[in-house]
C-alpha positions in Angstrom: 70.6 77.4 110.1 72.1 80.8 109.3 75.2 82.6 110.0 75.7 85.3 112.7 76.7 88.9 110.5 76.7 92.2 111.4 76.2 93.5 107.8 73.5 95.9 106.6 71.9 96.7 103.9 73.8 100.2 103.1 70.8 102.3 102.7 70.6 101.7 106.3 73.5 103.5 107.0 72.9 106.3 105.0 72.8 108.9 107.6 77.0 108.5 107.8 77.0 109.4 104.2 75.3 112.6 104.7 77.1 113.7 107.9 80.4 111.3 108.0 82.2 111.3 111.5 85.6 109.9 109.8 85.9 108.8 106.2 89.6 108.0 104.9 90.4 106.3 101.3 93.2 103.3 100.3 94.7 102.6 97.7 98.0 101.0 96.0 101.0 103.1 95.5 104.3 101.7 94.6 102.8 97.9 95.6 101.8 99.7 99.3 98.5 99.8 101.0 98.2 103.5 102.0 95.4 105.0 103.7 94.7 108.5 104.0 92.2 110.6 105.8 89.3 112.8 103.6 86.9 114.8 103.3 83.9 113.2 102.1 80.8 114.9 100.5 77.5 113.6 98.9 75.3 115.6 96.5 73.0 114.4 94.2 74.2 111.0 94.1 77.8 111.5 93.5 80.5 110.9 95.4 83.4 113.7 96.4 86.5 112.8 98.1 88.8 116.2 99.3 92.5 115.0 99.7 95.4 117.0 100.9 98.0 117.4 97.8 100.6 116.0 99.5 98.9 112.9 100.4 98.5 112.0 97.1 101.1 109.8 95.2 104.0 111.0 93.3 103.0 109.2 90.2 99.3 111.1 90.6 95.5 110.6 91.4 95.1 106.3 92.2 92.7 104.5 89.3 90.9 102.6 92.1 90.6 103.2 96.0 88.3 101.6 98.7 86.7 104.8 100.7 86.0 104.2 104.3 83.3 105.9 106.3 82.5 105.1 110.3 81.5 105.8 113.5 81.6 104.7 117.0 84.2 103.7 119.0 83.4 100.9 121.3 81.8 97.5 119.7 78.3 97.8 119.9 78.2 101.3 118.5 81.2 100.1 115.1 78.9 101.4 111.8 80.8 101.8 108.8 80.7 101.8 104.7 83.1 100.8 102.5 83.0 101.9 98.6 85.3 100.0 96.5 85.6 101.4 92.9 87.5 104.1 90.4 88.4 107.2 91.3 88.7 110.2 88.4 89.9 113.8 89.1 87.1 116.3 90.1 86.0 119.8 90.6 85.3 121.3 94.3 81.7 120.1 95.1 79.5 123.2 95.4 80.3 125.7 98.2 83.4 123.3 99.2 87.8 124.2 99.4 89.2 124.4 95.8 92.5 124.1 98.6 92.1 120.2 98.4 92.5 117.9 95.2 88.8 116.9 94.5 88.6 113.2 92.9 85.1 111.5 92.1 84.3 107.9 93.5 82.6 105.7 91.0 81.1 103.0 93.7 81.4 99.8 91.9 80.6 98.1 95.1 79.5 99.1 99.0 79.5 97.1 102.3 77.9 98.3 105.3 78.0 96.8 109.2 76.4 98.0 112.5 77.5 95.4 115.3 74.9 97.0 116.9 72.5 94.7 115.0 74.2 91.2 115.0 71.7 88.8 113.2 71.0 85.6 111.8 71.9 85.9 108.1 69.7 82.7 106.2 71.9 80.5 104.2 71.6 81.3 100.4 
């Protein structure tokens, strides 16, 4: 006998990465969890997150953040992504604000869930 999950395989989910309804990004700052809301962009494979300046921290651009992307608001329609890994300082995406700072997500590792499609997960 399995377990009951909600996780997806990301690829999936995909569609939220191409058309995200909310994306936000945490990280460490000072030994505090703070979140911020983003912009969130996907071209060729890479990764562009848009923050306002003044969301950033003092002490500059986070080594590592966990970026968030969902949708739905009620239980059976909760989809989201998260993206753990290393964030580096980046130039505007094509066609996209210079206004915010850009930063590039290296995805070292990415969760997805739909509890739309709660399922029996074999045991490994």
């Amino acid at each position: 006998m399995g377990r009951i999950t909600q996780r997806v395989d990301p690829s999936a989910l995909d569609e939220l990465l191409e058309v995200p309804p909310r994306a936000a990004i945490a990280f460490v700052d000072d030994g505090r969890i703070e979140s911020v809301p983003v912009d969130y962009r996907r071209r060729a494979g890479r990764h562009w997150i848009g923050v306002a300046r003044e969301a950033l921290p003092a002490a500059g651009v986070p080594d590592r953040a966990v970026l968030l992307i969902d949708a739905g608001r009620y239980w059976f329609e909760l989809r989201a992504l998260t993206l753990r890994g290393r964030l580096a300082p980046a130039a505007p995406p094509p066609g996209d604000s210079p206004e915010r700072v850009w930063l590039e997500l290296e995805a070292e590792h990415v969760v997805a869930w739909d509890y739309a499609t709660l399922h029996e997960e074999a045991d490994v």
